[in-house]
N, C-alpha and C positions, 0 to 999 in steps of 0.2 A: 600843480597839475590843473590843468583847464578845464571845467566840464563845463555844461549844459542842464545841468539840474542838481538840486541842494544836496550837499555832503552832510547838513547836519542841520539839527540836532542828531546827537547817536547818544540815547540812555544807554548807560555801562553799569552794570551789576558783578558780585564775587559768586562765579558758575560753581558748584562741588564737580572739580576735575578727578576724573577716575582713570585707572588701566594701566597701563605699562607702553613704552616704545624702545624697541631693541637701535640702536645705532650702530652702524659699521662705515668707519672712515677711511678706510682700504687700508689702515695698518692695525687698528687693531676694532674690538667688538665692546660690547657692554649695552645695560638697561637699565631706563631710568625708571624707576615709581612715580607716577605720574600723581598719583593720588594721596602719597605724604610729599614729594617734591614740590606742588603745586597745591594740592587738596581744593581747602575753600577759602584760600588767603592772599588771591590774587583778582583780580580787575577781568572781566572779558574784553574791554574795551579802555587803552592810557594814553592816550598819545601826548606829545609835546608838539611845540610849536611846528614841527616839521614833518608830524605822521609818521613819525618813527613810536613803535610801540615801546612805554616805558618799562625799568625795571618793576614795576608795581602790577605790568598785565600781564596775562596769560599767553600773552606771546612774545614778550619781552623776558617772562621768564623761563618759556620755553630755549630761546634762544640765548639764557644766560646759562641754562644748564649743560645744552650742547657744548658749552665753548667752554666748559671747568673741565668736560671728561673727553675732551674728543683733541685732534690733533688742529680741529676746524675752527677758526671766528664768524662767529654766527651773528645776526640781526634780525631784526624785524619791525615791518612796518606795513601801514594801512593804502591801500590803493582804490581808486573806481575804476570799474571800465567803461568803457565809452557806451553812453548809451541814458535815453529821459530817464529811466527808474533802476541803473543798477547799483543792486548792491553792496556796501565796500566788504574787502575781502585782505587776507592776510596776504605778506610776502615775505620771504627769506632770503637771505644772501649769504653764504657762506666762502669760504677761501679754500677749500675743496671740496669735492663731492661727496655727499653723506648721501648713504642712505639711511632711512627709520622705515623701521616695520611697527605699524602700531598693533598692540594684544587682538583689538575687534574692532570691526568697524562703526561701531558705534561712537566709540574709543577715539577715532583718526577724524570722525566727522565736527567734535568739538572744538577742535582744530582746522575745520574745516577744507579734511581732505576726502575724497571722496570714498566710496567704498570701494573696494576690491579684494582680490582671493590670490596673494594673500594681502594683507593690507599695509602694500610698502610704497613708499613715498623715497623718490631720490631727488635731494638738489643740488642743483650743478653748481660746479663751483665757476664757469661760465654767465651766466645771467643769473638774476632773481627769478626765484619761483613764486609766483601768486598762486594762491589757492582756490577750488573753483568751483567752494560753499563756502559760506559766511563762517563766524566763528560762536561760540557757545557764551553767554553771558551778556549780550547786547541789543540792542533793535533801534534801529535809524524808519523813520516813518518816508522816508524819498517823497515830501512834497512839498508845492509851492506852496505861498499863500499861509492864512492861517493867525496863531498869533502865540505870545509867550510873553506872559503880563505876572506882575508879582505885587499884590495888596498887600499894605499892613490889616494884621487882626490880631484883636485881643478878646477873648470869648469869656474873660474873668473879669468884668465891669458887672459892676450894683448898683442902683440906682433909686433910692427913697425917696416919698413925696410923703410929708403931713397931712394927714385927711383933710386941714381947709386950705391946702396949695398954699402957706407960709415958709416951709422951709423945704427943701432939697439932701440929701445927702448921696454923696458918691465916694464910692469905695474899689478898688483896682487891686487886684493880684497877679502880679508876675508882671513879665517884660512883656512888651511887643511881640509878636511875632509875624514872619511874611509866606501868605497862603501865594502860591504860584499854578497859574493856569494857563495850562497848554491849551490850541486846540487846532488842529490839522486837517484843513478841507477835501480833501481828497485822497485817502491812502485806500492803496491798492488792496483787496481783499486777503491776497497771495501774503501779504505784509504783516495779516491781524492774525490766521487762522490757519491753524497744522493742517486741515484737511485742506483745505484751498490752497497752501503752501505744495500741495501734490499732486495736486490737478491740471495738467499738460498745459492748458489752456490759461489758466490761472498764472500760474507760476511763468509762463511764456510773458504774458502781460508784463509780470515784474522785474523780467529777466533772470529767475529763481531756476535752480536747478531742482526739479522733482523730487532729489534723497533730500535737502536740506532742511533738518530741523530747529534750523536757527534763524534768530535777527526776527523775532514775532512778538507784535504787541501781545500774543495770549502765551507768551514765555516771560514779557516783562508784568504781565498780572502773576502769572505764577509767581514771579521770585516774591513777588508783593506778600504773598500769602506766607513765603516761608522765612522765618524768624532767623535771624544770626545768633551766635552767641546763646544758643538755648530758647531764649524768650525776647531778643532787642528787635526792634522795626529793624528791615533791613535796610541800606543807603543805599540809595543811588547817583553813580555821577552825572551829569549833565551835561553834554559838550556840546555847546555853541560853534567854536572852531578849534581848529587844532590848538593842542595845549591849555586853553578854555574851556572851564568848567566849575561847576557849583553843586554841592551835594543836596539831594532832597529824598523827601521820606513820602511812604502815604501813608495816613494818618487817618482817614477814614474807610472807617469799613467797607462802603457803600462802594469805592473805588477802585478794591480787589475782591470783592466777594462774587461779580458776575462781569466776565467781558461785555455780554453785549451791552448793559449800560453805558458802557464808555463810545461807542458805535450808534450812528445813524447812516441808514441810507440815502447815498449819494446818485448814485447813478445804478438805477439795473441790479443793485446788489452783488456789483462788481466793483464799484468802488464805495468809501464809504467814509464818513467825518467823523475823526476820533476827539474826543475832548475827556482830561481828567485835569485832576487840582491834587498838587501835592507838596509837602511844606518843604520851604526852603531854607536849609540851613547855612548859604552862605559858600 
């Protein structure tokens, strides 16, 4: 697909997917568990070389679940639409028409569908359906410009001198390792901050729809804060381009304990240069 401004970076994190959605494929009914089917063991954001969402995301595994219990073959994949600053959003394709109703809107919006009463979503088995909020566990910063540089450091070097500067001693623990630093000149307010993320005006900038509470640098500091596995840092992917990607951690405190450290004002306090460092594992 052609666009007019950056697809990516898109940092991808494991969202805790919750709720239930009821399916009905016009021959028969059933519902999935959303929240042990997917829980917290899936990707908000996997693609492969083609923007097809992997079995490893949350909408790759949405779409694998559909198609074990339904009469449907289901897919999914990432799209832009047209436009300097929008941003990307899920699609489905199915071989008949399904409906889902999700439990709550909250529920439908991780998935990024929007809300409504009650909260059901049909897609045709006609064209793909794109969704028209972003999805839960990701955030792509949509600018140009900028940079993404990755140093060696080693922070366990020693270093001895003999009081009359005759001998030297040096001592090393552990391997290398590669400290990586983003920094993005311009990202949209709408892009950093839940409240600006709902502000007409704001979110028009970004091409955001007002309910979306997803795709936010202050959702990818949160995940920062909250541990996997009990007590582990949590990973995050890094996608340069489709199917492209390298996991990294943040490893300093200082990095997620306050958004607006990571922010300077750019312009107006409507736009605004994000820069953090996070280690790269490869």
């Amino acid at each position: 697909m052609a666009t007019n401004y950056p697809t990516h970076p898109v940092f991808s994190w494991k969202p805790t997917i919750v709720g239930t959605v009821d399916w009905d494929d016009g021959s028969s009914t059933g519902t999935i568990d959303l929240s042990t089917d997917i829980g917290s063991g899936y990707w908000g954001w996997d693609s492969d070389g083609s923007n097809v969402a992997s079995a490893a995301s949350i909408q790759g595994r949405l779409a694998a679940l559909l198609t074990s219990v339904t009469v449907a073959t289901v897919s999914a994949s990432y799209t832009w639409p047209d436009g300097d600053a929008a941003p990307p959003l899920s699609k489905y394709t199915t071989s008949v028409d399904l409906d889902l109703e999700f439990s709550t809107a909250a529920v439908a919006k991780q998935f990024g569908f929007p809300a409504g009463t009650p909260t059901v979503v049909t897609i045709p088995a006609v064209a793909p359906l794109a969704a028209s909020l972003t999805d839960a566990g990701h955030w792509q910063p949509s600018t140009r410009g900028g940079f993404d540089e990755r140093w060696e450091v080693n922070p366990n070097v020693g270093i001895t001198e003999t009081v009359d500067g005759s001998a030297r001693k040096l001592r090393t623990w552990g391997a290398s390792l590669t400290s990586r630093a983003f920094s993005f000149p311009t990202v949209l307010v709408a892009n950093i901050r839940a409240d600006a993320a709902a502000d007409v005006s704001q979110a028009a900038a970004a091409q955001r729809n007002i309910v979306d509470p997803n795709s936010l640098l202050e959702g990818l500091v949160l995940a920062g804060r909250t541990p996997e596995n009990t007590d582990d840092a949590r990973a995050f992917r890094v996608f340069t381009a489709a199917g492209v990607y390298r996991t990294c951690y943040f490893v300093a405190p200082s990095q997620v304990s306050k958004l607006e450290t990571l922010c300077s004002n750019a312009s107006v306090r409507r736009v605004w240069g994000v820069s953090f460092v996070m280690r790269d594992n490869g």
